[in-house]
Structures are given as structure tokens and as C-alpha cells.
C-alpha positions in Angstrom: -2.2 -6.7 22.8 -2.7 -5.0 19.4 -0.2 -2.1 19.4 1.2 -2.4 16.1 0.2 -1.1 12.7 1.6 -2.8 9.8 0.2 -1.0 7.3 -0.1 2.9 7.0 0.3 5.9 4.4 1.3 9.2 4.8 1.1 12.2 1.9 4.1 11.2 -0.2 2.1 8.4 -1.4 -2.1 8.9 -1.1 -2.6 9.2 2.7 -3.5 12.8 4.0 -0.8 13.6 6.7 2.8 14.1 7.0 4.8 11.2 8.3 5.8 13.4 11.4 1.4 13.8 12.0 1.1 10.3 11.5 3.4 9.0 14.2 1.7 11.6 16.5 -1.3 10.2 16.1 -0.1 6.7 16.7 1.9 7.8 19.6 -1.9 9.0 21.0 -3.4 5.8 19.9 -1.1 4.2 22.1 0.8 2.0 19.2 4.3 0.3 20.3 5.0 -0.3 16.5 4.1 1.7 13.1 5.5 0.7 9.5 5.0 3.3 7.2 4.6 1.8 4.0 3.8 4.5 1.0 2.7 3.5 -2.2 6.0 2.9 -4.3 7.8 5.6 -2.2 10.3 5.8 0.6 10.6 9.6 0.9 8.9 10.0 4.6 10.6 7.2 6.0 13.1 9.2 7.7 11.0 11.7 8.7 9.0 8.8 10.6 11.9 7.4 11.8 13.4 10.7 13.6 9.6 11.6 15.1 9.5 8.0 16.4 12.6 8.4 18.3 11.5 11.8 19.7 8.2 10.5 21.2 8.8 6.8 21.9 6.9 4.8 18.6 9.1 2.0 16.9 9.0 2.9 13.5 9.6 0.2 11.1 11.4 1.1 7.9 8.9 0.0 4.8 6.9 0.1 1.7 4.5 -0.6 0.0 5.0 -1.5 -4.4 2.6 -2.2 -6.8 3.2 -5.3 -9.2 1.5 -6.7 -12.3 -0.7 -9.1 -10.1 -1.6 -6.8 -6.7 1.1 -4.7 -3.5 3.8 -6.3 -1.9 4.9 -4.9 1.5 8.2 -4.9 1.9 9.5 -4.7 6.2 12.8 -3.8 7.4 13.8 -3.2 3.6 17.2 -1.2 2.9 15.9 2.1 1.3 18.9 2.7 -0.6 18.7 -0.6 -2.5 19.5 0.5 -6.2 17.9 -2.4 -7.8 14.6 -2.0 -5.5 14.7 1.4 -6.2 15.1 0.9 -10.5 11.9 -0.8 -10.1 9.9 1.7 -8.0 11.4 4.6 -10.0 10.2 3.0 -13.6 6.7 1.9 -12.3 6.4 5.6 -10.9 7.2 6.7 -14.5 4.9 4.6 -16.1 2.2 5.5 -13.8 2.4 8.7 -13.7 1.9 9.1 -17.6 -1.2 7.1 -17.1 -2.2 9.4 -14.6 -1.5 12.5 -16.9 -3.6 10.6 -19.9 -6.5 10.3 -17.6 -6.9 13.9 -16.8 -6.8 14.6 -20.1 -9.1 12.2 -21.1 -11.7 13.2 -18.8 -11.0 17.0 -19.1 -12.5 16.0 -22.8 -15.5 14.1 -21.4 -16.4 17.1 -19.2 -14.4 16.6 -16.0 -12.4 19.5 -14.6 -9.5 17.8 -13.6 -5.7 18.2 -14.4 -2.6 17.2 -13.9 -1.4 20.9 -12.5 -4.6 20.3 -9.8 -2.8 17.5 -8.8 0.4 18.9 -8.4 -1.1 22.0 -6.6 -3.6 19.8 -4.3 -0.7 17.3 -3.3 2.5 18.2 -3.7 4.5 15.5 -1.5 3.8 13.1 -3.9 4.5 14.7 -7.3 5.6 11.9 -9.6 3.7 9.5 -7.4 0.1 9.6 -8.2 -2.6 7.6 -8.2 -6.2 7.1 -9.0 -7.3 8.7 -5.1 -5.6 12.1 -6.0 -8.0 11.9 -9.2 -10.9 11.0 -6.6 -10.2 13.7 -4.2 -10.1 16.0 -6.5 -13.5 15.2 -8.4 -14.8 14.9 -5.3 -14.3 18.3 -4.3 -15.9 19.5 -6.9 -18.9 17.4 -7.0 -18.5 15.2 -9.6 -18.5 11.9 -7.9 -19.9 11.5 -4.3 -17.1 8.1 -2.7 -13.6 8.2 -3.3 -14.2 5.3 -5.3 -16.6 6.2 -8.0 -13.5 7.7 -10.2 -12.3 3.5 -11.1 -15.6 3.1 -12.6 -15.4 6.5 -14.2 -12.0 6.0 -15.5 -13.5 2.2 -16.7 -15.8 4.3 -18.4 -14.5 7.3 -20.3 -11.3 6.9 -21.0 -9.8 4.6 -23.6 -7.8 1.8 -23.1 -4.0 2.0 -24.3 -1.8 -0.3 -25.2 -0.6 -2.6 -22.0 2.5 -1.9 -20.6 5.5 -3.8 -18.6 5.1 -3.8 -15.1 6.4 -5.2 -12.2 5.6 -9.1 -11.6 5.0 -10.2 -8.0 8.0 -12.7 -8.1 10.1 -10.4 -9.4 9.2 -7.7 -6.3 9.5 -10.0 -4.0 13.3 -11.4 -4.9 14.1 -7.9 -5.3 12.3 -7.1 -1.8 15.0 -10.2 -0.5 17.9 -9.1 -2.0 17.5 -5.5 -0.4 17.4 -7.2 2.9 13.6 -7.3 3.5 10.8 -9.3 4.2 8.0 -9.5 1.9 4.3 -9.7 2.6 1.7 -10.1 0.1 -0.8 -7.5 0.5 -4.5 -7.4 0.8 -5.1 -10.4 -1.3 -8.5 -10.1 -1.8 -8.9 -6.7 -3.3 -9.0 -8.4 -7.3 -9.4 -11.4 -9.3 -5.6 -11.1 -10.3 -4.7 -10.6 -6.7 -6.3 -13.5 -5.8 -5.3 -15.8 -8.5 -2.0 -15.4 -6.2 -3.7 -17.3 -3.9 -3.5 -20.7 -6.0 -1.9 -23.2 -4.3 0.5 -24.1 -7.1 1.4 -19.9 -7.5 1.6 -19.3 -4.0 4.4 -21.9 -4.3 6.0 -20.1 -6.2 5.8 -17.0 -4.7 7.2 -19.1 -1.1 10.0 -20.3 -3.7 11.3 -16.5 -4.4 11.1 -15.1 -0.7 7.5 -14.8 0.6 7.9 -14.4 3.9 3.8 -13.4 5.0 0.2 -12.4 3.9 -1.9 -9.7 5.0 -4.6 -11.1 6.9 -6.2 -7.8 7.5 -6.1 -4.4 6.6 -10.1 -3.0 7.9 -11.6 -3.9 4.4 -15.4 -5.0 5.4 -17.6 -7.7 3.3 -18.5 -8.4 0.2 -15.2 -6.4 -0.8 -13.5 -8.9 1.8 -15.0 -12.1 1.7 -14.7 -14.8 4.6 -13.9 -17.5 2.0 -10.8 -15.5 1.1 -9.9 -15.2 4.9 -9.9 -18.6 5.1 -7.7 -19.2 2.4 -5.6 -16.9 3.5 -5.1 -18.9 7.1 -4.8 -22.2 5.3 -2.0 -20.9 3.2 0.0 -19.1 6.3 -0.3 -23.2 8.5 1.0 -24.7 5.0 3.7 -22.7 4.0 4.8 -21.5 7.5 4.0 -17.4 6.6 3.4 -14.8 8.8 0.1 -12.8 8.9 0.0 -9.5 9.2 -2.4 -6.9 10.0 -2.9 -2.8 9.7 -5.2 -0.4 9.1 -4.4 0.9 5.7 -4.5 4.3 7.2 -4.8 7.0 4.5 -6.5 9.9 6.6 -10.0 11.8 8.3 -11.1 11.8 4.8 -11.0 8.1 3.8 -12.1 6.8 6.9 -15.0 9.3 7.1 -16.2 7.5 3.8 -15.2 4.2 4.9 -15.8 4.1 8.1 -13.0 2.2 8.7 -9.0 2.7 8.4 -8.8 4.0 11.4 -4.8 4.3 12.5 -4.4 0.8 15.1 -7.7 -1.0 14.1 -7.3 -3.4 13.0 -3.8 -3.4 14.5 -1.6 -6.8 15.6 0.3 -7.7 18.4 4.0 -6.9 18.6 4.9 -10.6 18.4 4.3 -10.2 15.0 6.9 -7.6 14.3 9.1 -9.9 15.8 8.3 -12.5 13.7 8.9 -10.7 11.0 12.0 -9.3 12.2 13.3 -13.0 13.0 12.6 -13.9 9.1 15.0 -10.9 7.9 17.6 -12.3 10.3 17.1 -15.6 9.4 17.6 -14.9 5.8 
């Protein structure tokens, strides 16, 4: 039975509701199971937590972080963790002047956008912004007609700087480990660096420093998701012994309206895998 979803935002990362909404509305999808897993952020987990117990959903303490390569979800992870949090916090910081640079950059080319809108249009996640705030934004003002057309924009207009540190994948993962959680390599598919991770001899790697499972599905549709990649990803999960996950990559009405998928609990899993992955933080 698939009543778990393994993968779902709320507004103190990209997503559109509060965490407290969110569970409501698994709670009426009839979901056992809900990890909330915000973009490099673990400020609604409690809130989750507290409305699960109140209405009856198992809420799964979570995250999701960007690295270097692609997004590593991290299950059952210790919050406080300073080391996991160093690494959020300074990626945050990084991104978030990238995020102010943009605005500027296309304020100059003719874009009304700024850093304040941002702020005022999504407050929850000040200081955690991404490139869907940008879209929302130009969005509503008829600049760009998908939520995705601002990447290509961005690709565009704005100059390149100089590359920055970031996060590497093995490095997330050990730290994801150390903080007592188990780490899932996310969407795999979604770029040519992300799937790169998908080489035998760098999956091996990746095993080596903790990898516990890969997303098998999060509602992206073909050609972004291509079946060769699935079948990769299956091959790799019998060879290495990982778990596969699935959610929907819930975000809100507004994504799924243009996606027309991402619905909360489809695609969803069955609890057995929860307990699988629960069984691989206890088996540490």
C-alpha cells in the first residue's frame, strides 16, 4: 500500500504551505508516513512533527541539501548536528548572494524583480532562496509563462562569476552519517552531473562513505526522466544492496497546476520502505 511520502517541501524552503497545512493535507490523502525534507533547511520540522502527533501522520524528521554534483536526502537525521548544520548554513550563504546578484542582474536587463520582492513574497524562507522564488515572482508579473523558464533566463542574462566551493556529495553524505541519518541520493536524473553519480566506479564511492538509497521516483514524467535512467537506477539498488525510495516532490497548487504532477502521495511508497530505511540508521 502506498501511504508514505518520502519527499515533500513546505514554505521554509520553495513549497507553498506551512508544514502544519502540509501534514493536513496528507492526513486527508490518507498517508501513514510524511518526511518533510526542505531544501537545506530544518526550520518546519517541528512544526511537522507536533501537527503529526495531533492528527495521527508519522512524520519523519528530514532534509533535503544541495551538493556540488545534485540533493542528498537525509532520513531520521539529528537536526541539531553542528557539523551538518556548518555545511547547510555556508551553502545557504553562498546561495543566497547568488540569488541577490541575479535580481540585480536582471533588474538591469529589464526584469522587475528584487531581492526585497522576495523577502516580502516569501518570508519563511528568508536566507533560503532559490531560483522558484525568482520564478514565482516573474511569473506573476508576466514575464515568463512555466516556473521554469527563469533557468534559461538566468542562462541567458546574467553573467557568469567566478565558481565557488560547494558541498561535494561524499562529503554530505559522511556528514548526513555522522549526524545519525541515512542518506538517499536524490532524483538522479535531473542533470548530467547528477547522473555522472550514477557511474558504477562513483557510485562505489558514494556506497563507500554511507549511501544508504536512491530515489527511484519523485513524479518527474519523460524526456526529463528517462527509462534508461530508471533502469540504472534499479541495477545499482540489486548491486549495492540500497534502498529505493519514492515521493512526490510536493511543492504546492501552484507547481502541480503547471506540472501536472507533484501531487502530495503520488507517487508515494509503501511503509516497508520507511522501515527499511529506519533499519539502516539502526544498523549503523
Amino acid at each position: 500500500m502506498r501511504n508514505s511520502d518520502l519527499h515533500v517541501h513546505s514554505y521554509y524552503s520553495d513549497g507553498e504551505l506551512s508544514p502544519k497545512q502540509v501534514i493536513q493535507l496528507a492526513k486527508k490523502r490518507g498517508l501513514k508516513f510524511l518526511a518533510l525534507t526542505d531544501h537545506n533547511s530544518f526550520s518546519g520540522v517541528q512544526e511537522a512533527v507536533r501537527e503529526g502527533r495531533r492528527i495521527g501522520v508519522n512524520v519523519i524528521p528530514a532534509i533535503e541539501i544541495a551538493t556540488k554534483e545534485n540533493e542528498i536526502l537525509a532520513y531520521f537525521v539529528d537536526s541539531n548536528n553542528r557539523a551538518l548544520n556548518n555545511a547547510v548554513n555556508s551553502f545557504n550563504r553562498t546561495t543566497n548572494s547568488r540569488i541577490m546578484d541575479i535580481c540585480k542582474q536582471l533588474n538591469k536587463q529589464g526584469y522587475k524583480v528584487s531581492y526585497s520582492d522576495l523577502e516580502r513574497r516569501f518570508p519563511h524562507a528568508r536566507g533560503n532562496y532559490n531560483y522558484l522564488h525568482i520564478s514565482n515572482v516573474l511569473l506573476d508579473r508576466g514575464y515568463i509563462s512555466t516556473l521554469f523558464e527563469v533557468i534559461g533566463l538566468v542562462k541567458e542574462k546574467v553573467p557568469k562569476k567566478k565558481k565557488v566551493e560547494e558541498n561535494s556529495t561524499i562529503k554530505i553524505i559522511k556528514l548526513v552519517r555522522a549526524a545519525g541519518g541515512v542518506p538517499v541520493l536524490s532524483h538522479p536524473w535531473v542533470s548530467d552531473e547528477s547522473r555522472d553519480l550514477l557511474r558504477d566506479r562513483v557510485m562505489k564511492k558514494l556506497v563507500k562513505a554511507g549511501l544508504c538509497g536512491l530515489e527511484l521516483d519523485n513524479g518527474d514524467k519523460p524526456p526529463f526522466k528517462r527509462p534508461y535512467v530508471v533502469k540504472k537506477i534499479k541495477k545499482l539498488a540489486r548491486r549495492y544492496n540500497l534502498v529505493l525510495t519514492s515521493g512526490s516532490d510536493f511543492h504546492g497548487p501552484v507547481m502541480t497546476k503547471f506540472s501536472k504532477t507533484h501531487y502530495l502521495g503520488k507517487p508515494g511508497c509503501d511503509e516497508s520502505v520507511v522501515y527499511e530505511l529506519l533499519k539502516r540508521k539502526l544498523c549503523k
